[in-house]
C-alpha positions in Angstrom: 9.3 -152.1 85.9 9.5 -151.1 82.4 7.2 -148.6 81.0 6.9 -148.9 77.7 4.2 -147.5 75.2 2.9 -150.2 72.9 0.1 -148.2 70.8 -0.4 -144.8 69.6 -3.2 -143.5 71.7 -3.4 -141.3 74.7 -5.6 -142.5 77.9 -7.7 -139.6 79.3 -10.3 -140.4 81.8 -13.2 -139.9 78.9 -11.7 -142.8 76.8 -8.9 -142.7 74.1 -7.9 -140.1 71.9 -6.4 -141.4 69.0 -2.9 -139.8 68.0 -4.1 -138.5 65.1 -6.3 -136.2 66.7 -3.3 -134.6 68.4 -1.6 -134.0 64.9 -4.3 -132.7 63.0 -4.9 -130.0 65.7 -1.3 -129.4 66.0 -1.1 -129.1 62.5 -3.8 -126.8 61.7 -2.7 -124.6 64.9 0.8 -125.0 63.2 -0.9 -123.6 59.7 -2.9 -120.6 61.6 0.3 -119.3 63.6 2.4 -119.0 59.7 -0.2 -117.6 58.3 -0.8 -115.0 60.8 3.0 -114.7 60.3 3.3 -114.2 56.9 0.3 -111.9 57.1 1.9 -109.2 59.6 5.5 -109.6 58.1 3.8 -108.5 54.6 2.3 -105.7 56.9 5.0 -104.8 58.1 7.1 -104.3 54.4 4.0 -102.9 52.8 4.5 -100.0 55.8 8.2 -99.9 55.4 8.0 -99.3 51.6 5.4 -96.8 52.1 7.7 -95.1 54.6 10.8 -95.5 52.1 8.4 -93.3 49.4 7.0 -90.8 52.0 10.8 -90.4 52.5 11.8 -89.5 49.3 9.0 -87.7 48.0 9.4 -85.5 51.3 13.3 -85.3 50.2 12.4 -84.4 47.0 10.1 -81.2 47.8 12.7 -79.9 49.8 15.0 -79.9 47.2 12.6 -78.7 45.1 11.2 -75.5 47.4 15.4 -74.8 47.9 15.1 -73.7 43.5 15.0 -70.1 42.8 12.7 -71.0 39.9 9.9 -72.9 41.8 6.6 -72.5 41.6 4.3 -73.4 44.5 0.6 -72.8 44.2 -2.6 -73.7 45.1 -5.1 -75.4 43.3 -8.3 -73.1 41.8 -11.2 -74.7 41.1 -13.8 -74.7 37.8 -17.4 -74.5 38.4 -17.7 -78.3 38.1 -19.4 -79.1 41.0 -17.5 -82.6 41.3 -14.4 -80.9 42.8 -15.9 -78.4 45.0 -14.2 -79.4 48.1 -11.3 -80.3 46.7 -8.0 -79.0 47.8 -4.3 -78.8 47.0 -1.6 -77.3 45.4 1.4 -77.8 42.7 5.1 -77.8 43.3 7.3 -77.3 40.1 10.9 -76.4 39.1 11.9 -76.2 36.0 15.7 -76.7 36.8 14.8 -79.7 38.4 12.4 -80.8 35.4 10.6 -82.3 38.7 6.9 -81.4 40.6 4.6 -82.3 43.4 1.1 -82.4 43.3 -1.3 -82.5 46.4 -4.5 -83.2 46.6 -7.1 -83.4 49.1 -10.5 -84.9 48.8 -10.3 -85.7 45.3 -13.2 -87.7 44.1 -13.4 -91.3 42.7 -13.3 -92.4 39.3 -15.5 -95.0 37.3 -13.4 -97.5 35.8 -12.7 -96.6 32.6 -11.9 -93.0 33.9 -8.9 -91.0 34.4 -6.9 -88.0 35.6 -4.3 -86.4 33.4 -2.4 -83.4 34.6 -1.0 -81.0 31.7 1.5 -78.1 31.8 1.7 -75.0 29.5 4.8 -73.7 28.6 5.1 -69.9 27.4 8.5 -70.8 26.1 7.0 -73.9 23.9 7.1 -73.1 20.1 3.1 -74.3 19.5 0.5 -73.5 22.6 -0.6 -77.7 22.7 -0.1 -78.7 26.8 2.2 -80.9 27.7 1.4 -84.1 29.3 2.7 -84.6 32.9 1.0 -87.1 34.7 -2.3 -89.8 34.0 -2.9 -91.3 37.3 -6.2 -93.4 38.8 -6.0 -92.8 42.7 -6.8 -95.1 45.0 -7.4 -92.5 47.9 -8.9 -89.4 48.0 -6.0 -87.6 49.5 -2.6 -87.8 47.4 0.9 -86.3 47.1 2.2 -87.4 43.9 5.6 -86.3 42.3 5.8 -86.4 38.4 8.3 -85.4 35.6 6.8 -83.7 32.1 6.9 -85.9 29.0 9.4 -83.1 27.5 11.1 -80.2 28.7 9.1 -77.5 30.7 10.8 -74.0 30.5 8.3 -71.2 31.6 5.2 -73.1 32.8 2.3 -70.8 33.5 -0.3 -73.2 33.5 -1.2 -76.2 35.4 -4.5 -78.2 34.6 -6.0 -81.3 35.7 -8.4 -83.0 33.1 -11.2 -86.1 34.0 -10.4 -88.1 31.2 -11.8 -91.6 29.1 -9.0 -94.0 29.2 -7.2 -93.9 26.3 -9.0 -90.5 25.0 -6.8 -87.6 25.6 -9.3 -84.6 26.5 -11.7 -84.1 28.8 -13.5 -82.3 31.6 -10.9 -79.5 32.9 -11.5 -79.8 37.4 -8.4 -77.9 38.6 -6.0 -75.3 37.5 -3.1 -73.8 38.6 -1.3 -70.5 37.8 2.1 -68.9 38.7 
């Protein structure tokens, strides 16, 4: 005896299931597994690249706490209520022209605010600050390295500013000092 299948349906004891049936599930089971795929592999580089920057900012305060000219100190607060419980500190070498700021429990900005963090150099030849860093965190808890817009011999200020966008000036929250 020959058995062979003359139409595209599938006998169960309920009736017949069309074939169709079989390869939409299939399919949509098919569509669910890759995107459950793709999902976790983007997971998976978003947590590799964030491991790849904790890396190198980690590499970078060590060779910045190795200077003999650096400058490690902790955040002081303004009577701005706002930053009461924040917490922190700076990390800054001049011979590296490189820093690290930490911050813990910053608060959240409105949308068309920002931070900007400004250095003062003794050695400058005019007193204006020198802009370091604008940043807009997502978190409340950061470690951020940054780089001054120009060169930064003698720093003996530190100060973060709640800013406008676009509008240099602001609300001084936190300041550091040698």
């Amino acid at each position: 005896m020959n058995n062979i299948v003359t139409n595209s349906t599938i006998e169960t004891p309920h009736g017949k299931i069309p074939l169709w049936v079989y390869i939409v599930v299939f399919s949509i089971l098919l569509i669910a597994l890759s995107s459950f795929g793709v999902s976790k592999y983007q997971q998976l580089q978003t947590q590799k690249s964030n491991q790849t920057q904790r890396t190198k900012v980690e590499e970078l305060q060590q060779s910045l706490l190795i200077q003999d000219d650096v400058i490690n100190t902790n955040w002081l607060h303004t009577l701005n209520p706002l930053v009461k419980s924040v917490r922190g500190s700076v990390l800054w070498s001049s011979t590296k022209q490189h820093g690290i700021i930490k911050l813990y429990n910053l608060p959240s900005l409105n949308e068309n605010q920002q931070y900007h963090l400004w250095m003062y150099d003794l050695s400058a030849k005019n007193s204006a600050p020198i802009s370091a860093l604008i940043f807009k965190p997502k978190f409340k808890n950061l470690i951020i390295p940054f780089k001054a817009k120009s060169t930064v011999a003698t720093p003996f200020k530190f100060e973060i500013v709640l800013e406008e966008d676009g509008i240099e000036g602001g609300l001084s929250l936190l300041l550091a000092q040698p």
